[in-house]
C-alpha positions in Angstrom: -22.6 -17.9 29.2 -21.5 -19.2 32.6 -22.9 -17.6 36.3 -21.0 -16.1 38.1 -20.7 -17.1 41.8 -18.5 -15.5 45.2 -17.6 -17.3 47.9 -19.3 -15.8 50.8 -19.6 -19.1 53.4 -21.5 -19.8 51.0 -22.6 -20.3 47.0 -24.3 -16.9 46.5 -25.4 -15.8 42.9 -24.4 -12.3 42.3 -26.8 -11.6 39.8 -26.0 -8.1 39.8 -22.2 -8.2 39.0 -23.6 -10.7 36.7 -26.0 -8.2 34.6 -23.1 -5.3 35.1 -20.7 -7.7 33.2 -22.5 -9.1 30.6 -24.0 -5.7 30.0 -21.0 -4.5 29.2 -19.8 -7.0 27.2 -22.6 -6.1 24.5 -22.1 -2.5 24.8 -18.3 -3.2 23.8 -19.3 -5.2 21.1 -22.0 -2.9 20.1 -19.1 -0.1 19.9 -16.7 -2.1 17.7 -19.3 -3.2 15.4 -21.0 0.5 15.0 -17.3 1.7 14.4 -16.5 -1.3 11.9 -19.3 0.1 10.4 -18.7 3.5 10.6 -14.9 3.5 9.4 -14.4 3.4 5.8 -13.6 -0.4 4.3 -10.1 -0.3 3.1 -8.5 -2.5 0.1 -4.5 -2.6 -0.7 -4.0 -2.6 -4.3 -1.4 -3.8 -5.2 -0.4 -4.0 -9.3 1.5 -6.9 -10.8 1.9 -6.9 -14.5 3.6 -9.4 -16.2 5.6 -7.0 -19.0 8.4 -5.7 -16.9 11.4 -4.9 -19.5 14.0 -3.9 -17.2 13.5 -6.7 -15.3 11.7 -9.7 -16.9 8.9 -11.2 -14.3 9.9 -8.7 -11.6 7.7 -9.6 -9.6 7.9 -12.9 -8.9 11.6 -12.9 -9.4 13.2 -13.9 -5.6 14.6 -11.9 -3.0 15.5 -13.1 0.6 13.8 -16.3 -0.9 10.6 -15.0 -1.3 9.3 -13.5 -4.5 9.3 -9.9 -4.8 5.3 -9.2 -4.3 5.3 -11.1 -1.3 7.0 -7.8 0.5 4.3 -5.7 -0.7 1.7 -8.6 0.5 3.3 -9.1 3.9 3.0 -5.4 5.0 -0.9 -5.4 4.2 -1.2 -7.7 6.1 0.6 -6.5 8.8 -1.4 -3.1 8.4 -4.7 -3.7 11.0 -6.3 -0.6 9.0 -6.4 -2.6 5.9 -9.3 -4.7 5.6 -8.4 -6.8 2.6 -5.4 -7.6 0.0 -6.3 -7.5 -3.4 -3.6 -8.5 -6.6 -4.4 -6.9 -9.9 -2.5 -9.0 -12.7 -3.0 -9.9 -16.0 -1.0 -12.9 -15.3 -2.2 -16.4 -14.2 1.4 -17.3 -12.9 1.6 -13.7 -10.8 -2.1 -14.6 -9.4 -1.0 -18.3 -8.5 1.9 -17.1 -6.7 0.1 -14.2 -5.6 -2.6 -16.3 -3.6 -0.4 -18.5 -2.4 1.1 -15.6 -0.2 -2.0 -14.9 1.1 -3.6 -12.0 -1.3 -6.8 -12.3 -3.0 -6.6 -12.2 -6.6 -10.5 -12.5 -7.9 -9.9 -11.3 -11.2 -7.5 -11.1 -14.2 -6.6 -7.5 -15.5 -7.3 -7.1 -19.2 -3.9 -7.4 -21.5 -4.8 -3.7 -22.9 -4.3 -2.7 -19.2 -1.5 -3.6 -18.7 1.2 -2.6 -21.3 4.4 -0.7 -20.9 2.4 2.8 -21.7 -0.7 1.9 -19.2 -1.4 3.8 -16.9 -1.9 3.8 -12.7 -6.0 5.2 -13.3 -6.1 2.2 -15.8 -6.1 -0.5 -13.5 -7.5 1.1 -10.6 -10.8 2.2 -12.7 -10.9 -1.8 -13.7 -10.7 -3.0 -10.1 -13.3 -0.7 -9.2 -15.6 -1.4 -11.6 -14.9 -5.2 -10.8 -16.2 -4.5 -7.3 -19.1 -2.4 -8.4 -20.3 -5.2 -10.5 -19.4 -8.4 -8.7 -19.6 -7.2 -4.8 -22.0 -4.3 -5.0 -20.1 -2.3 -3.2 -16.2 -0.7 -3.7 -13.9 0.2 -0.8 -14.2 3.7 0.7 -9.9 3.5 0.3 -7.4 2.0 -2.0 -4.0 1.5 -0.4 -2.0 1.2 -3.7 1.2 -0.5 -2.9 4.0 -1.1 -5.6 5.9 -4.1 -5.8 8.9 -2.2 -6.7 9.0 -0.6 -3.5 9.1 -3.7 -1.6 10.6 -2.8 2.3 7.7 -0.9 4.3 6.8 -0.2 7.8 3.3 -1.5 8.1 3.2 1.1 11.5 3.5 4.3 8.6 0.9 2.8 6.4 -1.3 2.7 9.3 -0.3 6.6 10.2 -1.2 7.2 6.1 -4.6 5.9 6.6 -5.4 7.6 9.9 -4.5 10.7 8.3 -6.8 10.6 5.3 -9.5 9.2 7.6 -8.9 12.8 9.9 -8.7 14.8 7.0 -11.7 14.7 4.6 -10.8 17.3 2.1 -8.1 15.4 0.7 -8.8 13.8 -2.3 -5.8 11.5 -2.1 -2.7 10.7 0.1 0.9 10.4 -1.7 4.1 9.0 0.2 7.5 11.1 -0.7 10.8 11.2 0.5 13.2 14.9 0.2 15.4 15.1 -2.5 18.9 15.5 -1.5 19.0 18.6 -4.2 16.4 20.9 -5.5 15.3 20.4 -9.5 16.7 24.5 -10.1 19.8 22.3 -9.2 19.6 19.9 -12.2 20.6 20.8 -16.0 19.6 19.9 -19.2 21.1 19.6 -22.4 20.3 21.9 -25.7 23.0 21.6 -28.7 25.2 20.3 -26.5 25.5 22.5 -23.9 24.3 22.4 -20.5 21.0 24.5 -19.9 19.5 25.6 -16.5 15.8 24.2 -16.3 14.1 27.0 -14.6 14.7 29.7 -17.4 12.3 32.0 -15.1 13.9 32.3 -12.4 16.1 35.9 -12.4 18.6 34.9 -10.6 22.3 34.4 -12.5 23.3 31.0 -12.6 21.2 30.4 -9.7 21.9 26.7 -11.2 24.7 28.2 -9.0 23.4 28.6 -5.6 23.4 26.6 -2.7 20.9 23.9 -2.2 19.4 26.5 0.9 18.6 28.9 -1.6 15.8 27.0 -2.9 12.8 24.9 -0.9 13.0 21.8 -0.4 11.7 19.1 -2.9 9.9 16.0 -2.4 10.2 12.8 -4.7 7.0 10.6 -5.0 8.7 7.1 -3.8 5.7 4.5 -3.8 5.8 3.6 -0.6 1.9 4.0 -0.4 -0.5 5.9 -2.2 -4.1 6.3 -0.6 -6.7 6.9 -3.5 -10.9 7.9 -2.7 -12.8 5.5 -4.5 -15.7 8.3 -4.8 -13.3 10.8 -6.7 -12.0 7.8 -9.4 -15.8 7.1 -9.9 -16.6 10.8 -10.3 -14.1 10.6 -13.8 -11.8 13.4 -11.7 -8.7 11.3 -12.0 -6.4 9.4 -9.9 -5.2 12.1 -7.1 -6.9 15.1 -7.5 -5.8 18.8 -6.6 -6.0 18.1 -2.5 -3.1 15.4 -1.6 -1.7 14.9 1.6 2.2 14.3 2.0 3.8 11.8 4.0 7.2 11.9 4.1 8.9 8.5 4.4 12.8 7.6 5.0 14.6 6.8 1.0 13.0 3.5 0.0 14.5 0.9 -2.1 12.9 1.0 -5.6 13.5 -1.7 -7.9 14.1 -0.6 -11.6 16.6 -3.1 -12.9 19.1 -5.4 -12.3 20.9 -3.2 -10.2 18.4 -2.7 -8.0 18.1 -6.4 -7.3 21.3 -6.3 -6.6 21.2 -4.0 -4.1 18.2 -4.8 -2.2 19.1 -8.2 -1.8 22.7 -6.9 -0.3 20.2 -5.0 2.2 18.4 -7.8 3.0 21.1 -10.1 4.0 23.2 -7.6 6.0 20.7 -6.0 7.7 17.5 -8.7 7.4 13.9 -6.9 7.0 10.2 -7.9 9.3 9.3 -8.0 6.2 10.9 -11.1 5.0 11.1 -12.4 8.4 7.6 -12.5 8.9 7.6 -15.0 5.5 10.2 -17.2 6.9 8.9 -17.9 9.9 5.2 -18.8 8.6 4.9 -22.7 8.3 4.5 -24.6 4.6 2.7 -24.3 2.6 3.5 -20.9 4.3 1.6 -18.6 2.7 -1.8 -19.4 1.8 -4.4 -17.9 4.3 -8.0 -18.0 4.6 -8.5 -14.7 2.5 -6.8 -16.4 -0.5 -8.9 -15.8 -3.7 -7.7 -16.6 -6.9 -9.2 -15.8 -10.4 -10.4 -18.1 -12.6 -9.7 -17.3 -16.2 
């Protein structure tokens, strides 16, 4: 560490201003290492198989130049909350590509996880136990981020975060947006006739009734989900009775070809940080010191 002198007529050591300084240097770095400590570690998940049917190899399939996961990877690691980005696939293509972008991917996801009918507390159980048994340890918090839901403000996921840090009774945190009707709105079909949904309710034809008539309704979009490593571990599912809402803006969400279509309309109108941020990192762009790719 260099002294530090004054100029007085004189060289004159000020020892004092000296100590003061360098003392509180270490109690600053004392501070952020007790709270890097104390804060719980934080992992995006982010899902990638490779047996899409509406879309074949979604994921990797481009948009704005840059393959669809890379959105999802870009706003982890724009999030500062987020301590690392983790891929689950069963692919080897999807980890390639994944890691190339920057994400770790430091295992394979088994083939039976990862069929049309699995489900969300499939894989997440898997990278768990992964961590458990190769790390020692598992992340306090999974961010689970969808491909499908590709354009996100890394500034909300940090909000989502903070707020299931602040709020310790939650067993989970779930993104939604408001649905622009109610569900006692919607109608199904019975022998070919349209049938309210909400037999129960005593009003007539409330089917009927304007939208203000009922509360509002909240879609789960994907935009992130925060899961407690503790409660998956504890068998108690996925999301438990205690989530916390945060209600986003409508999201793009990529189901088939249409959607494509539509978010990459979005993207060259209107452009996204998102794929920004790719485009302007120097080749081989992507591939960053946390890369971690699976082997077999």
């Amino acid at each position: 560490m260099p002294l530090h002198f004054s100029w007085a007529g004189s060289y004159r050591f000020e020892f004092k201003d000296f100590a003061s300084q360098a003392g509180s240097k270490l109690k600053l770095k004392l501070q952020k290492r007790r709270s890097a400590l104390s804060r719980p570690a934080v992992c995006a998940l982010i899902p990638a198989r490779s047996g899409s049917k509406g879309v074949p190899k979604k994921n990797t399939k481009l948009v704005g130049g840059h393959p669809l996961i890379a959105y999802s990877i870009a706003a982890a690691k724009l999030c500062q909350a987020i301590d690392r980005v983790v891929v689950s696939t069963d692919c080897s293509e999807i980890a390639s590509i994944a890691a190339s972008y920057g994400a770790e991917v430091p295992f394979l996801r088994p083939a039976r996880l990862a069929r049309d009918n699995s489900l969300d507390i499939d894989f997440v159980r898997h990278a768990l136990d992964w961590f458990q048994s190769n790390e020692g340890s598992r992340p306090d918090l999974l961010v689970h981020l969808r491909p499908t839901t590709p354009l996100r403000d890394p500034a909300l996921i940090q909000k989502a975060i903070e707020l299931i840090r602040r709020n310790k009774k939650a067993t989970s945190l779930r993104s939604v947006h408001e649905l622009p009707e109610p569900p006692q709105k919607m109608m199904g079909i019975k022998n070919g006739f349209l049938t309210g949904l909400f037999p129960d309710d005593p009003r007539a034809e409330y089917y009927n009734l304007p939208r203000q008539a009922f509360p509002a309704a909240y879609d789960p979009n994907g935009y992130v989900d925060i899961i407690r490593s503790d409660f998956v571990s504890r068998q108690e599912g996925l999301h438990g009775p205690r989530i916390l809402a945060v209600v986003t803006p409508v999201a793009v969400e990529i189901d088939g070809p249409e959607d494509f279509a539509y978010l990459e309309y979005v993207i060259e109108k209107k452009g996204h940080p998102l794929q920004r941020y790719w485009s302007a990192a120097p080749a081989p762009h992507r591939k960053g010191p946390t890369a971690r790719t699976a082997v077999g």
